[in-house]
C-alpha positions as CSV (number, residue, x, y, z in Angstrom):
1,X,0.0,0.0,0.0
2,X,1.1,3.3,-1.0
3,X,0.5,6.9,0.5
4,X,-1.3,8.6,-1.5
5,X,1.2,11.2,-2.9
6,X,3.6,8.6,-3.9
7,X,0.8,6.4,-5.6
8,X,-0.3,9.9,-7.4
9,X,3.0,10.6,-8.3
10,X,3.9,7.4,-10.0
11,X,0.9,6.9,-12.0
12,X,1.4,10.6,-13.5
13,X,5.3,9.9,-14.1
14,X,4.0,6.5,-15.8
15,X,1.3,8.2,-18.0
16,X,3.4,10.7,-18.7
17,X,6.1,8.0,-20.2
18,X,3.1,5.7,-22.2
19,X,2.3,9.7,-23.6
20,X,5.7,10.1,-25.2
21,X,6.4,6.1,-26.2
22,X,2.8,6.3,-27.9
23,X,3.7,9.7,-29.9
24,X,7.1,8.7,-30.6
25,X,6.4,7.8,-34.8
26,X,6.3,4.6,-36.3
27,X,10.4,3.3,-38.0
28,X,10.8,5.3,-40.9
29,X,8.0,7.9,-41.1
30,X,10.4,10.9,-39.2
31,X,13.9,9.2,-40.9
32,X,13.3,8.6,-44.0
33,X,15.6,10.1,-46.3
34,X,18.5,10.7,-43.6
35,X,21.6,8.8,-44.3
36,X,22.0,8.3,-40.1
37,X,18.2,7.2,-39.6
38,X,19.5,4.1,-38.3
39,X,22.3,5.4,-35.8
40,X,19.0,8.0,-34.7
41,X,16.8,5.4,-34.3
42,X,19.5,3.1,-32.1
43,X,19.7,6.6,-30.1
44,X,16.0,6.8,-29.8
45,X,15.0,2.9,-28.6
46,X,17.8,3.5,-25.8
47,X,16.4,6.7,-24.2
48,X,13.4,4.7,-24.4
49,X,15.0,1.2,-22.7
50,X,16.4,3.6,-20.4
51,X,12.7,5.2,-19.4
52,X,11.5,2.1,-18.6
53,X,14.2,0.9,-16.3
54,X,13.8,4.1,-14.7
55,X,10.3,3.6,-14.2
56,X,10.6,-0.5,-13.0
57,X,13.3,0.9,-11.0
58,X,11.1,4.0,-9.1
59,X,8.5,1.0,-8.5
60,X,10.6,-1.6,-7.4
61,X,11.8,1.2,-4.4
62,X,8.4,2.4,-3.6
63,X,7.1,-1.1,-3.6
64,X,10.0,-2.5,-1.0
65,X,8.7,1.0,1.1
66,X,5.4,-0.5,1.2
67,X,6.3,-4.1,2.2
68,X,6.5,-3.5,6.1
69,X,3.3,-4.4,7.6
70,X,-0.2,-2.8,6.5
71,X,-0.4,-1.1,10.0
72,X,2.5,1.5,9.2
73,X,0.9,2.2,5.6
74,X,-2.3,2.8,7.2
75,X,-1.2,5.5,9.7
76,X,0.6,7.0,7.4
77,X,-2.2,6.8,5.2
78,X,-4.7,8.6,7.7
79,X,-1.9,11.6,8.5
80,X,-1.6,12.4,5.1
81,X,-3.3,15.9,4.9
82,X,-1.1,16.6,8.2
83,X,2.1,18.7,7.5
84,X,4.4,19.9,9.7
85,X,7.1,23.0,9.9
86,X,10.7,21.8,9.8
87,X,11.1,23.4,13.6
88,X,8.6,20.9,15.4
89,X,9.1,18.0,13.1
90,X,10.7,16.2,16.2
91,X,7.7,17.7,18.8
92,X,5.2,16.6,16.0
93,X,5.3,12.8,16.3
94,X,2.1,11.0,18.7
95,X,0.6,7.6,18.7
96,X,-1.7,9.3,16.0
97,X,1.3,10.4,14.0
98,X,3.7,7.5,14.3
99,X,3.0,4.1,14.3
100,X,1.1,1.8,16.9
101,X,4.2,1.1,18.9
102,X,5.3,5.0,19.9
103,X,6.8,4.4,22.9
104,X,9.5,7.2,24.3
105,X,11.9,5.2,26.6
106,X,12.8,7.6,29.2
107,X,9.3,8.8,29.2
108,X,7.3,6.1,30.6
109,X,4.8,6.0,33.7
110,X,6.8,5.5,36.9
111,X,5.4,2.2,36.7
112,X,8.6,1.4,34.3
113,X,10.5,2.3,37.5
114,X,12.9,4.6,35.2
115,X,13.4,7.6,37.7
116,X,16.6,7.0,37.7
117,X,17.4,7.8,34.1
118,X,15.1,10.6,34.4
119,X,17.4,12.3,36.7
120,X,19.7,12.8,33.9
121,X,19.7,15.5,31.3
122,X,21.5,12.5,28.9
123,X,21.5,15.4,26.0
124,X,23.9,17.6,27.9
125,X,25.6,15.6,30.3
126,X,28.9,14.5,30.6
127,X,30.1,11.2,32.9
128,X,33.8,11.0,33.8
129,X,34.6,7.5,34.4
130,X,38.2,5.5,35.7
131,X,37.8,3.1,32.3
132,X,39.5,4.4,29.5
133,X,38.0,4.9,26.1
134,X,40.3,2.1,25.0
135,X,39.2,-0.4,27.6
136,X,35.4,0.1,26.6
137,X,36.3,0.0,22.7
138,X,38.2,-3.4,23.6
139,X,35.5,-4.9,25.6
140,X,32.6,-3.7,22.7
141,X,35.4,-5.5,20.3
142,X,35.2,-8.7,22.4
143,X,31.6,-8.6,22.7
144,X,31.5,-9.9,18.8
145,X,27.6,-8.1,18.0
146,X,26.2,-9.4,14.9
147,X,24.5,-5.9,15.6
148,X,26.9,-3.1,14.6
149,X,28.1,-1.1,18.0
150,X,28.9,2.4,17.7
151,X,30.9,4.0,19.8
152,X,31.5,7.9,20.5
153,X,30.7,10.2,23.6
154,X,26.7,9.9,23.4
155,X,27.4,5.9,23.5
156,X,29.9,6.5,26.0
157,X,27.7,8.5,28.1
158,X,24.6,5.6,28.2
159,X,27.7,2.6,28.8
160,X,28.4,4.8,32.1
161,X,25.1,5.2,32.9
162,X,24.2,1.9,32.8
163,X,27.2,0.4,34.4
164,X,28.1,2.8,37.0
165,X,25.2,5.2,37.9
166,X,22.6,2.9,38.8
167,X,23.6,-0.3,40.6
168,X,20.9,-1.2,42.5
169,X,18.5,-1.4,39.4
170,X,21.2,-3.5,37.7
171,X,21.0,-6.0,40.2
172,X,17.1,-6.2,40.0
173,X,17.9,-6.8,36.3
174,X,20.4,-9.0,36.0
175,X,18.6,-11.1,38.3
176,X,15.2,-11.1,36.6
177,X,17.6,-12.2,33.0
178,X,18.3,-15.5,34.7
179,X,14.5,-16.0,33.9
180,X,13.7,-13.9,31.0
181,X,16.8,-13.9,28.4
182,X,16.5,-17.8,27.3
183,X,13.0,-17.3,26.3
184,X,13.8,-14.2,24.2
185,X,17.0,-16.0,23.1
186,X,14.8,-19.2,21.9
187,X,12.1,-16.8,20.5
188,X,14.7,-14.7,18.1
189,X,16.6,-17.7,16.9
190,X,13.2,-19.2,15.9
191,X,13.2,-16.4,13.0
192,X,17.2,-16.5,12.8
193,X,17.1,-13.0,14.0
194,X,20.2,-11.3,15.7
195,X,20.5,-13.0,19.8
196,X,21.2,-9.5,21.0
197,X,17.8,-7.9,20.2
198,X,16.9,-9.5,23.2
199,X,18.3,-6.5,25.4
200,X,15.9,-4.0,24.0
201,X,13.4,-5.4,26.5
202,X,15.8,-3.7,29.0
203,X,14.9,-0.8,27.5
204,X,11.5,-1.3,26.6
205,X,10.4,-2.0,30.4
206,X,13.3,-2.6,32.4
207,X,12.1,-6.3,32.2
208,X,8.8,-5.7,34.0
209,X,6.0,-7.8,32.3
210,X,3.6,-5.5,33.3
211,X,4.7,-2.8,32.8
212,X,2.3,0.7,31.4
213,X,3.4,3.7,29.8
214,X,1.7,6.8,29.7
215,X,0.5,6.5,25.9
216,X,-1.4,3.1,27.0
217,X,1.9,0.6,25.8
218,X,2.0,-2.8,28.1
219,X,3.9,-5.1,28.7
220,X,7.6,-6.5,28.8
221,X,8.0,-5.1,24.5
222,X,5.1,-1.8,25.4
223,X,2.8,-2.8,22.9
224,X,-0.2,-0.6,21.6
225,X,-3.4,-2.4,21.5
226,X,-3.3,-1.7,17.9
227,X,0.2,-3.3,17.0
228,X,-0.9,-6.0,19.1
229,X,-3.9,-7.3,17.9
230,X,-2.1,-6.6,14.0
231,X,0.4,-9.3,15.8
232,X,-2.0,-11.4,16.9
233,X,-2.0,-11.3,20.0
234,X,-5.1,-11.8,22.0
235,X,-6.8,-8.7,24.2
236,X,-10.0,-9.7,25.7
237,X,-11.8,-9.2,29.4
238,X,-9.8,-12.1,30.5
239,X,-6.8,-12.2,28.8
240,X,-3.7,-9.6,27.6
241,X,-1.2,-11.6,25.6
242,X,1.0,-8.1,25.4
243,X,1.8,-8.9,29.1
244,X,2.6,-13.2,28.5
245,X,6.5,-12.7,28.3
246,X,6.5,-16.0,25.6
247,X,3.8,-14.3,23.1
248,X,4.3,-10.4,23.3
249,X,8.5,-11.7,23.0
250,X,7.5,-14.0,19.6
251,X,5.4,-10.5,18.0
252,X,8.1,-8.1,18.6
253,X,10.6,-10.6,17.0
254,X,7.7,-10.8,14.3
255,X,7.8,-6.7,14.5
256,X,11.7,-6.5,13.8
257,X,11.6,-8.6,11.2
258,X,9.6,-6.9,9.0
259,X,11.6,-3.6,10.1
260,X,14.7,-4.8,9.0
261,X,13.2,-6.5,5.6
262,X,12.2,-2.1,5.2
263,X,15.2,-0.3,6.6
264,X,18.3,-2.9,5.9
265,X,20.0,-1.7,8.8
266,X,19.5,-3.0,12.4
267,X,19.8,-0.2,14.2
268,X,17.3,1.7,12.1
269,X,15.0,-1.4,12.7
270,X,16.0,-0.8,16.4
271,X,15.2,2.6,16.1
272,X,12.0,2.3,14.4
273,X,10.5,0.4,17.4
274,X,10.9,3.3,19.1
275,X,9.6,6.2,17.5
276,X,8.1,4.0,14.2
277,X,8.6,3.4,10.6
278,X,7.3,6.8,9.7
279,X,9.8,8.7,11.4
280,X,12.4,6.2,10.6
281,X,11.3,6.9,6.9
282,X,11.4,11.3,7.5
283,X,15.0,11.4,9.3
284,X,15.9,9.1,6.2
285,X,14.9,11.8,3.9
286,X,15.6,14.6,5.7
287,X,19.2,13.2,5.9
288,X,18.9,13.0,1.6
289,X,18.8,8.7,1.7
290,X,21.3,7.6,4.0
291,X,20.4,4.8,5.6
292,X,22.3,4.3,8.7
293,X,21.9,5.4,12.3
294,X,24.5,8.5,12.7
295,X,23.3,10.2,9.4
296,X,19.8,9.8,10.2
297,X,20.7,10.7,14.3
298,X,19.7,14.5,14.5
299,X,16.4,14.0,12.3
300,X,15.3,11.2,14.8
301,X,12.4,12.5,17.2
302,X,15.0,13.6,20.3
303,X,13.7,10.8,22.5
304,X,14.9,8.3,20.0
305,X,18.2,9.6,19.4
306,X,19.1,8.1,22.7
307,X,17.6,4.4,21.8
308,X,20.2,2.7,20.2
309,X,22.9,4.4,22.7
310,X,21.2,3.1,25.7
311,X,21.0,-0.4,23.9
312,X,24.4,-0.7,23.5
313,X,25.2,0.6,27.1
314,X,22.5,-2.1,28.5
315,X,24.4,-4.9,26.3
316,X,27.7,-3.6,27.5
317,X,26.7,-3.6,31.3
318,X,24.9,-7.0,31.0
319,X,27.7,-8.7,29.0
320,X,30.6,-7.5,31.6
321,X,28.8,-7.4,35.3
322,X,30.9,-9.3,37.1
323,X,34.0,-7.2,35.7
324,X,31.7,-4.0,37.3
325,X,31.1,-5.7,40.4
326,X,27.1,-6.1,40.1
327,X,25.8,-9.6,42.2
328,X,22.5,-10.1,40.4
329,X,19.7,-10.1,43.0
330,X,17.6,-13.5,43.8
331,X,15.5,-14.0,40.9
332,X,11.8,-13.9,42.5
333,X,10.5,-16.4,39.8
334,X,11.4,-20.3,39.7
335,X,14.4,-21.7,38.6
336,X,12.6,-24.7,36.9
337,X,9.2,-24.1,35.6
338,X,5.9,-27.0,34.7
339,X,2.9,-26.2,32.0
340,X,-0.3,-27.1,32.0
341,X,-3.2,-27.2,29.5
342,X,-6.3,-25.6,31.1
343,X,-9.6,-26.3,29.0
344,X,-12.0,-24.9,31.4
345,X,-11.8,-21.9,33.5
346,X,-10.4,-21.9,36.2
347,X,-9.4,-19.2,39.0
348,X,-6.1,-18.0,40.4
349,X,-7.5,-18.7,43.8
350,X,-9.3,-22.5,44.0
351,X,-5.0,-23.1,42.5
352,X,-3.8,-21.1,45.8
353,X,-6.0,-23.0,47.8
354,X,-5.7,-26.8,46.5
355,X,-2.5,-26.5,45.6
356,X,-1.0,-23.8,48.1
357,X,1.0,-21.9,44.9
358,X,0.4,-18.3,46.1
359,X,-1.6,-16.0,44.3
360,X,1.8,-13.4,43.8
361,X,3.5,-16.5,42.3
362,X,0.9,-17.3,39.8
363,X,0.1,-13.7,38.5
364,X,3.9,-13.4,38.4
365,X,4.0,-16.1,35.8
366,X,1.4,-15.7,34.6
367,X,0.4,-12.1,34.3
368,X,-1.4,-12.4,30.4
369,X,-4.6,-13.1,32.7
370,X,-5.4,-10.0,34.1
371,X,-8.2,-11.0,36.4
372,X,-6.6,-14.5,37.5
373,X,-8.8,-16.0,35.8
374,X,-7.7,-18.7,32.8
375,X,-11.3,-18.6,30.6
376,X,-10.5,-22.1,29.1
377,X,-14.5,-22.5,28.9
378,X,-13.4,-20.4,25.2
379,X,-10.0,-22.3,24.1
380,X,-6.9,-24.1,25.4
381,X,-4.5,-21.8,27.7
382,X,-1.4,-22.5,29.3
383,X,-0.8,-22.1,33.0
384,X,2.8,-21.7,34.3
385,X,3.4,-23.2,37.8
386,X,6.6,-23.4,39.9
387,X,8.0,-27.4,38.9
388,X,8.0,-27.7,42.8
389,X,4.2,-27.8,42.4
390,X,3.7,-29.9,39.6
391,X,2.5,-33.0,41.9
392,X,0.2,-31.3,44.4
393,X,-1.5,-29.6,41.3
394,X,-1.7,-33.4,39.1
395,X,-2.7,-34.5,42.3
396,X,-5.9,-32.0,42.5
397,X,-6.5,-31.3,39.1
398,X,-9.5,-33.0,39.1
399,X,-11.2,-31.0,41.5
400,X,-9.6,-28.2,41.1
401,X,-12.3,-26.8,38.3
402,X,-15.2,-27.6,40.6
403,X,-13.7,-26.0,44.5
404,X,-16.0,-23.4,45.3
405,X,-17.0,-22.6,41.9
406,X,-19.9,-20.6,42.8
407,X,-17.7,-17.9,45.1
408,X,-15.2,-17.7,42.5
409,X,-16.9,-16.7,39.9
410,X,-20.2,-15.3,41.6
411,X,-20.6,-11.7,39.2
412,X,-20.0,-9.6,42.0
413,X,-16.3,-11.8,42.8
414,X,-15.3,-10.9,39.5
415,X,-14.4,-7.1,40.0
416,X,-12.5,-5.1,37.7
417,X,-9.2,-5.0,39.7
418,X,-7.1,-7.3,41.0
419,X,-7.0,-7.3,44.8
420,X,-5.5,-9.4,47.1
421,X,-7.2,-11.2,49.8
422,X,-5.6,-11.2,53.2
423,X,-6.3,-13.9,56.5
424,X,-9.3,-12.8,58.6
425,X,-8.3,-10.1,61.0
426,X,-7.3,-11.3,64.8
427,X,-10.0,-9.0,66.5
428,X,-12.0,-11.8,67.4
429,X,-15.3,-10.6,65.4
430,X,-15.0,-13.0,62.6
431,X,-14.3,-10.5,60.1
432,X,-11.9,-10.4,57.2
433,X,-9.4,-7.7,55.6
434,X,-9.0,-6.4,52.2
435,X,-5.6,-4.9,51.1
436,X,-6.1,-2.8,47.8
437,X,-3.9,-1.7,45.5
438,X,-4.7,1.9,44.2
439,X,-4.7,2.1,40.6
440,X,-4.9,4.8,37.7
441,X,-8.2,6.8,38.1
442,X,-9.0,5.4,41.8
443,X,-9.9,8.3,44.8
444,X,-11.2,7.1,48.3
445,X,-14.8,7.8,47.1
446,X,-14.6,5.3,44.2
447,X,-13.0,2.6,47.0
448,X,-15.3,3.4,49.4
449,X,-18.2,2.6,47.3
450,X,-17.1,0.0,45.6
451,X,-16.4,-2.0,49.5
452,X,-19.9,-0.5,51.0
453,X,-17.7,1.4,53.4
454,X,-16.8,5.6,54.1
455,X,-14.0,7.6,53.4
456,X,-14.1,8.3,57.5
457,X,-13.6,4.7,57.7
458,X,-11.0,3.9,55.2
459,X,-8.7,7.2,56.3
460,X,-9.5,5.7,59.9
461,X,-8.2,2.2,59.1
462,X,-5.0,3.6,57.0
463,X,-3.9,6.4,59.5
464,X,-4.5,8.5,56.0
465,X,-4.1,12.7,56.8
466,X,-5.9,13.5,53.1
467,X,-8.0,12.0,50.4
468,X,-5.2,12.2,47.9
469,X,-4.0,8.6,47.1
470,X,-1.5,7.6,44.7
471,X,-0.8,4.8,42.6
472,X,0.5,1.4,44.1
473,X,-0.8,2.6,47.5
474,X,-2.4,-0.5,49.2
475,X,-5.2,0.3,51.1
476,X,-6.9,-2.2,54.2
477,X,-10.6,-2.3,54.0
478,X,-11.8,-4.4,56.8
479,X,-15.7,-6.3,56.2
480,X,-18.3,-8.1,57.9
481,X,-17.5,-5.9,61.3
482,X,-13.9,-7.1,61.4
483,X,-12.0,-3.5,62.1
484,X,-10.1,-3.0,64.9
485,X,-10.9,-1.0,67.8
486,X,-10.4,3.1,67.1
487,X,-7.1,3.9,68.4
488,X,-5.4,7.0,70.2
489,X,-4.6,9.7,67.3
490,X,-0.9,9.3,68.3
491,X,0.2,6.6,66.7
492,X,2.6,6.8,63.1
493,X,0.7,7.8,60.3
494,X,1.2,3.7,58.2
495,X,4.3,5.0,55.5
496,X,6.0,6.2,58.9
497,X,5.5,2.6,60.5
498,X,6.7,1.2,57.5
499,X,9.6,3.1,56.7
500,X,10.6,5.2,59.9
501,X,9.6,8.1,59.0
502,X,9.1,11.6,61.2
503,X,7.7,15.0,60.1
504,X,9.7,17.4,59.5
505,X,9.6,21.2,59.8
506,X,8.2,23.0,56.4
507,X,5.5,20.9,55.7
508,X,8.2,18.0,54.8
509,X,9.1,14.5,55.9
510,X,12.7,13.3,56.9
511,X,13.1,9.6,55.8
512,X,16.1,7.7,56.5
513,X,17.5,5.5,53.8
514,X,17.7,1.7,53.8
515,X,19.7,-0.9,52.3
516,X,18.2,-1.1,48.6
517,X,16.3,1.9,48.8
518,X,16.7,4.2,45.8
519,X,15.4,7.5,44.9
520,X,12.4,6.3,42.5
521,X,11.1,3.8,45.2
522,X,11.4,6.7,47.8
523,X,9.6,8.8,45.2
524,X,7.3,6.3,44.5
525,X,6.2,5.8,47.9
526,X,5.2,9.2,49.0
527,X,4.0,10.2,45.6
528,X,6.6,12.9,44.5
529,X,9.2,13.3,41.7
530,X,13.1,12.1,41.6
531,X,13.6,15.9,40.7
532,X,11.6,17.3,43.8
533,X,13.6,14.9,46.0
534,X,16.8,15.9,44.8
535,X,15.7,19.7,44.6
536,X,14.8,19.4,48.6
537,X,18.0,17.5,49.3
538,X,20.5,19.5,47.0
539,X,21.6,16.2,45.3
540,X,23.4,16.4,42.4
541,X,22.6,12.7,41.3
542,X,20.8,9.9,42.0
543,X,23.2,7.8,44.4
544,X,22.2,7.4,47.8
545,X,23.6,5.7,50.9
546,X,22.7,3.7,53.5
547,X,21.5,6.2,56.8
548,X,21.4,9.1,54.8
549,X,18.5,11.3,56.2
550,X,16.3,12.4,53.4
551,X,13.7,15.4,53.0
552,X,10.6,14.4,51.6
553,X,8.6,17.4,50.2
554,X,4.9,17.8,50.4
555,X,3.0,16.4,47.8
């Protein structure tokens, strides 16, 4: 499929062509009589040959153009009539504009847990490290990419950054590879692509399955619903295969393919699932045809100037960890893993409780079903269960579809949300907690309602000062009469239980770090930015240590 200029443009350079072959006169009506009619004639048919090649030539380009998936053609087609001035080309680009999987890396929700490259101006910046420019070029050297790895002071820069200015969200990572990297290293060689695409999921999400940007992109390879379901995967009440590590890995493999069979070049493929084809396809122009990454670099959008960098600094500090010192954390997932077919559905929780897996365990491995439900009553799904398991689960398969079927999925169990279900509270009146997790678009009114309780009651039970809550905040609702006895208004407001806390004078907190805190999960926690944090604190980067006493601005 072709946009619409280019289609117009052809056809009229084609007609035009037919116009001139068709009026050029038959042998021997314009020649004869000339002693060189021949030699005139040989001239003639070769402008002619050459026209045509011209023409199969001009097709033959605009038709490889077009042989990327339809979903790129069919963005581009709907933003035809848009045009844009040369001074916001780069500002100019949106979901709308670019193709379905527009996804800035650095720009993601704080779910992606990226404050810490947020802290960094990357475009202006300049790290000083105690390894040499030669060491690094030596190590890239010995790395041996199929994948071309530039080097220079912007690459520089992200190799630093990676391997030296965030150690703690190394750790996370490298432990969470042990898992991850031999299903995206089985998925790539399955279409003979490069092995080290696998680290763009580093950048993509930080490795986080479930990850959300702020442009609506989920999972571990932030696909748009749209570039999703083009993939085939499968988005439904039940089920979001973008967040199944297995199937979203196996579409974006699927993705790059087809980029590189545009572009030729693998770090414009790279690039492209960044920003998109389209933009890809305007720095390439802008740049007058070259098609590599450091002519097109300052006609990319600005965000994804600093996509393949960051690659090759994530490859770098993965490939030499142990030389950098960074001990990968404990993975939280299994070592060994069993499947299961599940043909009728079947609920996170009658597994937790005939089986004993808990319910973190399962949505962990399996977070594609978004409401712990598997809806095999429709088709055949997998199920991934710690190997540890295996037996206990064979063991109660049979009545594993039929335990408390009723409660499980009674209409009113099945809620929008995921919450998690706690033991009944010790207060002796037989009631039972609920712990909530706040999401996007939640307030205390909409949980009140939702649990038949008041806002009175829920700021009562969470030692909450305001009605402001913030995502990831867990909430205790306590039913059927089980919450404790009101308590003197002295005690710790919860976060100051939690995390010994104290106010502070100025309206602020003072928080005292602990091992494996970091400035994003400090943000996180009391619902402020990296920046205020640093601001309050005078910090001039993101490194913390251990009994350092932080101010915590009010939010």
């Amino acid at each position: 499929m072709l946009r619409k200029h280019h289609r117009n443009w052809l056809g009229g350079l084609v007609a035009a062509c037919m116009a001139f072959l068709v009026a050029v006169p038959a042998e021997g009506q314009i020649f004869r009589g000339k002693k060189n009619d021949r030699e005139e004639r040989a001239q003639m048919q070769e402008k002619i040959d050459s026209l045509y090649r011209e023409i199969a030539r001009l097709q033959m380009n605009l038709a490889s153009r077009d042989s990327i998936v339809a979903e790129i053609a069919e963005i581009l087609e709907e933003n035809d009539d848009r045009s844009y001035p040369d001074s916001l080309l780069e500002k100019e680009y949106s979901p709308e504009v670019t193709d379905s999987l527009m996804n800035v890396w650095y720009q993601q929700n704080k779910q992606l847990d990226n404050d810490e490259l947020d802290a960094y101006n990357m475009d202006s910046i300049h790290f000083t490290s105690s390894v040499s420019d030669s060491v690094l070029l030596g190590r890239l050297e010995r790395m041996n990419s199929f994948i071309t790895l530039p080097f220079n002071q912007t690459v520089r820069n992200y190799i630093v950054l990676y391997s030296e200015k965030m150690p703690a969200k190394m750790k996370s990572m490298l432990g969470l590879c042990e898992y991850y990297m031999p299903i995206f290293e089985e998925t790539f060689n399955k279409y003979n692509l490069p092995d080290e695409l696998k680290y763009m999921a580093i950048i993509e999400s930080a490795l986080n399955p479930t990850a959300v940007s702020r442009v609506g992109a989920k999972g571990m390879w932030q696909f748009m619903l749209r570039s999703a379901k083009l993939y085939g995967l499968e988005i439904n009440s039940y089920v979001d295969e973008r967040l199944d590590p297995f199937k979203s890995a196996d579409a974006a493999a699927r993705y790059l393919e087809d980029s590189y069979k545009m572009f030729g070049d693998w770090s414009l493929a790279i690039s492209s699932y960044n920003c998109g084809a389209g933009n890809v396809n305007k720095a390439i122009r802008r740049c007058g045809g070259k098609r590599d990454f450091w002519s097109v670099y300052d006609y990319l959008p600005r965000e994804t100037r600093g996509y393949m960098p960051a690659f090759v600094g994530a490859m770098y500090a993965i490939n030499y960890s142990k030389e950098l010192g960074l001990v990968p954390d404990s993975s939280p997932l299994p070592a060994q893993v069993d499947t299961f077919l599940i043909r009728k559905n079947l609920h996170f929780g009658q597994i937790h409780e005939l089986v004993g897996i808990p319910i973190e365990v399962l949505e962990s491995m399996n977070p594609q079903y978004i409401r712990d439900i598997i809806p095999g009553n429709s088709k055949e799904y997998i199920l991934r269960i710690p190997y540890s398991y295996s037996g206990e689960f064979i063991a109660h398969e049979d009545s594993l579809y039929t335990y408390k079927k009723d409660f499980y999925f009674d209409p009113q169990t099945l809620t929008p949300s995921k919450t998690t279900r706690s033991t009944p509270a010790a207060s002796g009146n037989g009631g039972g907690t609920i712990v909530y997790k706040v999401k996007s678009g939640d307030s205390l009114g909409k949980i009140a309602k939702k649990y038949h309780v008041t806002v009175k009651q829920l700021k009562q039970w969470n030692k909450l000062r305001s009605d402001v809550v913030r995502i990831g905040q867990r909430i205790t609702i306590y039913t059927d009469g089980g919450a404790p006895a009101a308590s003197a208004s002295t005690a710790k407001p919860a976060a100051q239980q939690a995390q010994g806390t104290a106010p502070a004078s100025g309206g602020s907190t003072s928080y005292t770090v602990k091992k494996g805190d970091t400035l994003s999960s400090i943000a996180r926690e009391y619902g402020v930015s990296v920046q205020a944090i640093m601001k309050e604190n005078n910090l001039n980067g993101s490194n913390i240590q251990v009994g350092k006493t932080l101010r915590i601005p009010a939010r």
